[in-house]
C-alpha positions as CSV (number, residue, x, y, z in Angstrom):
1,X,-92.6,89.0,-22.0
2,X,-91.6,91.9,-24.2
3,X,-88.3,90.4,-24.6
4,X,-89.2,87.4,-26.0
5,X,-90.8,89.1,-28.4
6,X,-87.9,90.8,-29.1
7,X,-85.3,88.5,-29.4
8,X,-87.4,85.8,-31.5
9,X,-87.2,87.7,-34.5
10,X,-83.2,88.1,-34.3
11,X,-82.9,84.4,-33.6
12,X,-85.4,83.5,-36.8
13,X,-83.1,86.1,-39.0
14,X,-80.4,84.3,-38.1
15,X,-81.3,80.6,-39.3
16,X,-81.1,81.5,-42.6
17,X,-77.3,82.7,-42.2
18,X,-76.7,79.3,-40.4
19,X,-78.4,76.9,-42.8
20,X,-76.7,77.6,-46.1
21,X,-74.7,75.0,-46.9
22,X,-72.2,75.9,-49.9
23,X,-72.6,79.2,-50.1
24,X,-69.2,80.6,-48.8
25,X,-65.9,79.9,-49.4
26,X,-63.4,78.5,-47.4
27,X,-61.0,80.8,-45.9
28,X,-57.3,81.3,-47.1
29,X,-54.7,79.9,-45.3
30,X,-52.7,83.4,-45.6
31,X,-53.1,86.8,-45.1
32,X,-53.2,89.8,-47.5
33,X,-54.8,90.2,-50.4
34,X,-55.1,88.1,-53.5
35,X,-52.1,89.3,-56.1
36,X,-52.1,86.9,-58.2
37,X,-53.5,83.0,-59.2
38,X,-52.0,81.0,-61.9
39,X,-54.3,77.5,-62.6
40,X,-52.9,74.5,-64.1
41,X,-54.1,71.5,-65.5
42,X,-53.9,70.0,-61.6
43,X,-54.4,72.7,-59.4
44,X,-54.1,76.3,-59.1
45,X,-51.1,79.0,-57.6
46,X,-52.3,81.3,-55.3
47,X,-50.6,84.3,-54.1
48,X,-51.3,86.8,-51.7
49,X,-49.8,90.3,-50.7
50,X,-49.9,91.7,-47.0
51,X,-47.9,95.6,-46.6
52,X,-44.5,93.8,-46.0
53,X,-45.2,89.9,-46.4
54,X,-46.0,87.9,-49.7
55,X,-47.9,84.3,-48.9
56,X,-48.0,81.2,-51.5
57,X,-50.1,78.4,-51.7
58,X,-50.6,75.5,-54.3
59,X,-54.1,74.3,-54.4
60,X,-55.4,71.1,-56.0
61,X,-58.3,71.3,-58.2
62,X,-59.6,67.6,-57.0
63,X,-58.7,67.4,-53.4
64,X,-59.1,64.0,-52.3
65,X,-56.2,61.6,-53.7
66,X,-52.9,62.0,-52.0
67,X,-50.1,63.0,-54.5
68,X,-47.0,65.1,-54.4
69,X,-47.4,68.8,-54.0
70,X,-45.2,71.7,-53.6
71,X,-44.8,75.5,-53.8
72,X,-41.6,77.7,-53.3
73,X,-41.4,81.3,-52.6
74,X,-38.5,83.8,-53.2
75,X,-38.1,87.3,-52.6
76,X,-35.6,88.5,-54.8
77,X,-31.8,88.7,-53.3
78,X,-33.8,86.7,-50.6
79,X,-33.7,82.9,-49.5
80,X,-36.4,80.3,-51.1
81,X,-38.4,79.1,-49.1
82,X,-40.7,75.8,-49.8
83,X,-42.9,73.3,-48.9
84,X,-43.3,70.0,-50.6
85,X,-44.7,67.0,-49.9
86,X,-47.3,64.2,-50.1
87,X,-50.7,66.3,-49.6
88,X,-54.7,65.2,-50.7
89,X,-55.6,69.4,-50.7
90,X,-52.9,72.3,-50.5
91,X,-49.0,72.6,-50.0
92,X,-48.1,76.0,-48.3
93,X,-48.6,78.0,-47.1
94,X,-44.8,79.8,-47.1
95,X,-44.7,83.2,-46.3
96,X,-41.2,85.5,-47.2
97,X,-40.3,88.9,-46.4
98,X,-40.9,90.9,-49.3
99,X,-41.5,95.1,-48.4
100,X,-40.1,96.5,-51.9
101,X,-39.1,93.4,-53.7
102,X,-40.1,91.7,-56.4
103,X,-41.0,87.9,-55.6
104,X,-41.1,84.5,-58.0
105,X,-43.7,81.6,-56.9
106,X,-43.4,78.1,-58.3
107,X,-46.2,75.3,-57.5
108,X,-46.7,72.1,-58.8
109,X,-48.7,68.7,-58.2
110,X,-47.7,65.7,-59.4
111,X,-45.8,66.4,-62.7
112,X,-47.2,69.6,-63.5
113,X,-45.9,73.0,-62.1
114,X,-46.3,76.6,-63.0
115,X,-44.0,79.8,-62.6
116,X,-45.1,83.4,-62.0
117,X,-41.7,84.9,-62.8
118,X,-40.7,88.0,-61.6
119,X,-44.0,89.3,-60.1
120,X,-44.9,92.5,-57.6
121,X,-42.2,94.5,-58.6
């Protein structure tokens, strides 16, 4: 009996974590921490930094409608690497090896793109 009594308050403080709809944000495709987001008219760049890896995403800002998306990645002295395609939400992520180097991202959806230049140095 005692137990019950216990564990019906923890199951009560937990409804409130479960029942709110909105309230967090979805989780990132890549690992690291955020270094850097450029927004465009159609979307938005994101890049993240780990200790030896830099991550690139490009995000629409109306997901929904399929369209052509893409982002490229490249570590400098270092191959590009991209992704681009026909997406309704994201293109990426692409992940480079980048411990001491300075990186450039590119994204784009539809006809507009963005550039970060030489970034991270």
């Amino acid at each position: 009996m005692p137990a019950r009594l216990l564990v019906l308050p923890l199951l009560l403080g937990l409804v409130p974590l479960l029942a709110a709809p909105g309230t967090a944000q979805a989780a990132s495709v890549c690992t690291g921490r955020p270094a850097k987001t450029v927004g465009f008219s159609t979307g938005e760049l994101r890049v993240y930094k780990s200790r030896a890896h830099v991550c690139a995403v490009t995000v629409a800002k109306k997901p929904g409608k399929r369209r052509t998306m893409s982002v490229t990645l490249q570590p400098r002295g270092g191959r590009t690497v991209s992704d681009k395609g026909s997406y309704t939400k994201m293109a990426g992520p692409v992940t480079v090896n980048a411990l001491n180097r300075c990186v450039r991202a590119t994204g784009g959806i539809g006809k507009k793109s963005v550039s970060t230049g030489w970034i991270l140095c």
